[in-house]
ZAMARGU-4260 file (C-alpha; in steps of 0.2 Angstrom, whole numbers, plus 5000, padded with zeros to 4 digits):
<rodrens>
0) 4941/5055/4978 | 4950/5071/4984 | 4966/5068/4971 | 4967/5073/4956 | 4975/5062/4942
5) 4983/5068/4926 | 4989/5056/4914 | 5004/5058/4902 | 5004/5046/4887 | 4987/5038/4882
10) 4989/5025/4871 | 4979/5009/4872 | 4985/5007/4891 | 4985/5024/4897 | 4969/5027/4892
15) 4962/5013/4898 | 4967/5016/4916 | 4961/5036/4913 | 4944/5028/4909 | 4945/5015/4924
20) 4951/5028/4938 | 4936/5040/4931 | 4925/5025/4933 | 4930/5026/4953 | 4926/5041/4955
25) 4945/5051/4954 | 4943/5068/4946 | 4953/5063/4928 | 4959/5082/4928 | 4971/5082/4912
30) 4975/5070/4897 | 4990/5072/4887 | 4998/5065/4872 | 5011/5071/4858 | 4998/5064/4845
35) 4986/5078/4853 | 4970/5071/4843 | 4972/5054/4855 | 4971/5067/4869 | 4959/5080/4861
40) 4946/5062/4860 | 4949/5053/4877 | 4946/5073/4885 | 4929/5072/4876 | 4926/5054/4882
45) 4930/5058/4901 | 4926/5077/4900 | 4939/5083/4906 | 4956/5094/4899 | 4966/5090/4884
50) 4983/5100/4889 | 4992/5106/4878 | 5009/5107/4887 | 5017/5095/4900 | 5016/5109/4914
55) 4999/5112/4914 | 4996/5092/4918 | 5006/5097/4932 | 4998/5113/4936 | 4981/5104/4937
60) 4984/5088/4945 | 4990/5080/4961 | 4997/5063/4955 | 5002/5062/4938 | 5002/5044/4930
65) 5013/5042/4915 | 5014/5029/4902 | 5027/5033/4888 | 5037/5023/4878 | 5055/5023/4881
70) 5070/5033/4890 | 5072/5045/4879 | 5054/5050/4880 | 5055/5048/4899 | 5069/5059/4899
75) 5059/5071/4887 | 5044/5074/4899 | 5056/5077/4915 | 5068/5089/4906 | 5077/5100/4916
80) 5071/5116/4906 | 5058/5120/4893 | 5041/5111/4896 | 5043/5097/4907 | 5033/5091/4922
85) 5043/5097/4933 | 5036/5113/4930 | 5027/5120/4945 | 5030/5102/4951 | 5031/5104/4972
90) 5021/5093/4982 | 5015/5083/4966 | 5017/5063/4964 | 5024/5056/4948 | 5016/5038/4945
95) 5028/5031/4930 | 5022/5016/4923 | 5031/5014/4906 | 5046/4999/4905 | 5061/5008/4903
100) 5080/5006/4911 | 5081/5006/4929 | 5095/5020/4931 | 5080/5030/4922 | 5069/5029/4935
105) 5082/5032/4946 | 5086/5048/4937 | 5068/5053/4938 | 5066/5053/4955 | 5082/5061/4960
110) 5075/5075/4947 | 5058/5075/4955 | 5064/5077/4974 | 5075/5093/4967 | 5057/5099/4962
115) 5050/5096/4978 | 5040/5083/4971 | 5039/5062/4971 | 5042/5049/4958 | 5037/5030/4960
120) 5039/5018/4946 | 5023/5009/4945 | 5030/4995/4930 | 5015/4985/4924 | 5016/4963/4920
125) 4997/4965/4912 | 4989/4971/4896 | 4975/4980/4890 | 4960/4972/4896 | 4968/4973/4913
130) 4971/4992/4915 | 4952/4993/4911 | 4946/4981/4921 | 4958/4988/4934 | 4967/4971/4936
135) 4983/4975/4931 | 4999/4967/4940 | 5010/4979/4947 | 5028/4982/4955 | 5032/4997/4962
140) 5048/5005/4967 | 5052/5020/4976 | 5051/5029/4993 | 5039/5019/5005 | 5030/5035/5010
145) 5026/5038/4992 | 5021/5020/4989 | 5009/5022/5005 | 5002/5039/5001 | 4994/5035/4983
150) 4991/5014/4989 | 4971/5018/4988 | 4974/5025/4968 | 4984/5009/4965 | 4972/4997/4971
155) 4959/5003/4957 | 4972/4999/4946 | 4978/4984/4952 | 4970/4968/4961 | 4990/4962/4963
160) 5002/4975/4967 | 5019/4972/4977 | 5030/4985/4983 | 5048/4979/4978 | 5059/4991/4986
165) 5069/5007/4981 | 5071/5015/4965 | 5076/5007/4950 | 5072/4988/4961 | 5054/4989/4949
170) 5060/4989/4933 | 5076/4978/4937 | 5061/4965/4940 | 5050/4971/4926 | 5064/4968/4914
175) 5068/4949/4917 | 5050/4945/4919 | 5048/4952/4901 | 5067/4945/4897 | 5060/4926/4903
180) 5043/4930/4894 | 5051/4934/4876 | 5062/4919/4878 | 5046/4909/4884 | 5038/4918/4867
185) 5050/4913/4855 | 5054/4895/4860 | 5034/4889/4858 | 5035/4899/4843 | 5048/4886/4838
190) 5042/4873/4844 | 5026/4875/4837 | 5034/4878/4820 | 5044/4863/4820 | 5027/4851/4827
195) 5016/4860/4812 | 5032/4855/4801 | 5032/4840/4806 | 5016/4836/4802 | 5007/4834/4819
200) 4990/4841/4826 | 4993/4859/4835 | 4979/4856/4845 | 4985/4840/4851 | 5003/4846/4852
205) 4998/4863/4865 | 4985/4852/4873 | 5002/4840/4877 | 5011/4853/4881 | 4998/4861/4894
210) 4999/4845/4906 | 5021/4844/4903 | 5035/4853/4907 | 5031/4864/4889 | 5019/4873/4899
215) 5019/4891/4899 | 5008/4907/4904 | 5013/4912/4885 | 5003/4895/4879 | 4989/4902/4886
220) 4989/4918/4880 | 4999/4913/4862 | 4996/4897/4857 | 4981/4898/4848 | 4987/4916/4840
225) 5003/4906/4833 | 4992/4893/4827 | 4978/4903/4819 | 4991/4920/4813 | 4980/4930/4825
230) 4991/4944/4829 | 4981/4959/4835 | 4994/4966/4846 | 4993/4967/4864 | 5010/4969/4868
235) 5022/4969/4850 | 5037/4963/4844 | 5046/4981/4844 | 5043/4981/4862 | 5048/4964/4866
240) 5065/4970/4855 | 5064/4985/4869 | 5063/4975/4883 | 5073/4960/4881 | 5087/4974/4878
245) 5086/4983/4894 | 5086/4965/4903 | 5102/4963/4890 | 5111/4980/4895 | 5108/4973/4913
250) 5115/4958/4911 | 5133/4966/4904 | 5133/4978/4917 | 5135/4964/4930 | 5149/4953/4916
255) 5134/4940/4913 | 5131/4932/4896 | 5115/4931/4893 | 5112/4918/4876 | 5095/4916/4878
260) 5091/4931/4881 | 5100/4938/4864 | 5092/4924/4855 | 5075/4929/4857 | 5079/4946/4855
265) 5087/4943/4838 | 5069/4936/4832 | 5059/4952/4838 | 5074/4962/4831 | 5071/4952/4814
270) 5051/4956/4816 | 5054/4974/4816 | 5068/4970/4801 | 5053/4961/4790 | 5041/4975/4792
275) 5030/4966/4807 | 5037/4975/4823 | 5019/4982/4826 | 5013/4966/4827 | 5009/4957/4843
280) 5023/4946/4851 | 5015/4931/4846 | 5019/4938/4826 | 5036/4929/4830 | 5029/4914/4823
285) 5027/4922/4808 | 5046/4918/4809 | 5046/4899/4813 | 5030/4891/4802 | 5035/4885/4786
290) 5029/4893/4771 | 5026/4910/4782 | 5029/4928/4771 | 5039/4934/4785
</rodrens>
């Protein structure tokens, strides 16, 4: 593969689709985290650099894929001064995968084009397992040309990708699949809460709701989490709180009320409260089963 890929960001996720994009053969040519151990191990792993500043990701790569947190830390890594991507950025492509505000993205590419370089938002709907396996779900926003110049990268990342339009039309779509997921979340959690209250069989009750209207992805994924306190965390509450905000702030812009949507962010806003933020989405039950600690 003649592009080389830097990565900015590498927790579980980032990491994870380093490792597969070496796995096809791409030249992995720099890793970079602020915990610098994280990127000091994964370098090792992959043999390739560790950087120790945001430029010289830039300087040694031709698509840089980023996974970070929130705006602020997207706003961080494309500063306008100081160390920042844009550094030496001309003829670069900037792969930005984290869920953050759509004017963000927006931002971003505006500030990449100043540098002569591109910026696509590449939002993920999949998990861990998926951006190892390279099965990741994808929407991408942006600049056709951009989308079609890096396509081939993205389809070892992704067995579904769909290109949703211009800047910032990925992340408006990213946030109310997270918005309905959350709210999806927080309703089995209740209702599973109230059936084990209740007294009835929780096998019986999801296998009910399996072939009825209660049906949800997050059954499949949850259900058995709830059930059996199993909260190794995928994808947390304190990103759920995140995300179910952006889609929140979206909502207001355009004078819509949005209950449910506050509702089940209150509940991951009370998981970070309580202490459990860190743990996966499906921790919300810790919320709803009586007798709980939470």
């Amino acid at each position: 593969m003649s592009q080389k890929v830097g990565f900015v960001g590498v927790g579980r996720m980032g990491a994870n689709m380093a490792r597969r994009l070496k796995d096809c053969g791409y030249d992995v040519s720099a890793v970079y985290d602020i915990r610098s151990e994280a990127a000091a191990e994964l370098a090792t792993e992959l043999g390739t650099t560790a950087a120790t500043t945001l430029a010289q990701v830039t300087e040694l790569s031709d698509v840089i894929i980023t996974v970070v947190i929130d705006d602020d830390s997207m706003r961080t890594i494309f500063a306008g001064e100081g160390d920042s991507l844009l550094t030496g950025a001309e003829g670069r492509v900037f792969i930005n995968c984290a869920t953050i505000s759509p004017a963000v993205h927006v931002a971003t590419e505006a500030a990449a084009k100043a540098a002569g370089a591109e910026s696509l938002e590449g939002c993920m709907a999949s998990s861990i397992t998926q951006a190892r396996d390279g099965t990741l779900y994808l929407m991408l926003g942006g600049d056709k040309a951009t989308y079609d110049k890096v396509e081939e990268l993205l389809g070892k990342l992704s067995t579904n990708k769909r290109y949703v339009g211009t800047a910032g039309k990925a992340a408006q779509v990213k946030a109310l699949v997270n918005m309905v997921m959350n709210i999806n979340t927080a309703g089995l959690a209740e209702g599973l809460g109230l059936a084990d209250a209740l007294g009835l069989d929780l096998n019986m009750v999801m296998e009910i709701f399996s072939q009825t209207g209660a049906n949800s992805r997050v059954l499949e994924t949850d259900g058995e989490d709830m059930r059996d306190r199993d909260h190794e965390c995928y994808f947390s509450g304190a990103h759920a709180a995140k995300d179910s905000g952006i889609a929140l702030a979206l909502g207001q812009a355009e004078g819509l009320d949005l209950p449910m949507a506050a509702a089940s962010k209150g509940q991951f806003d009370k998981m970070i409260e309580n202490g459990i933020g860190e743990l996966d989405k499906s921790g919300v039950a810790e919320l709803t089963f009586k007798g709980r600690t939470a």
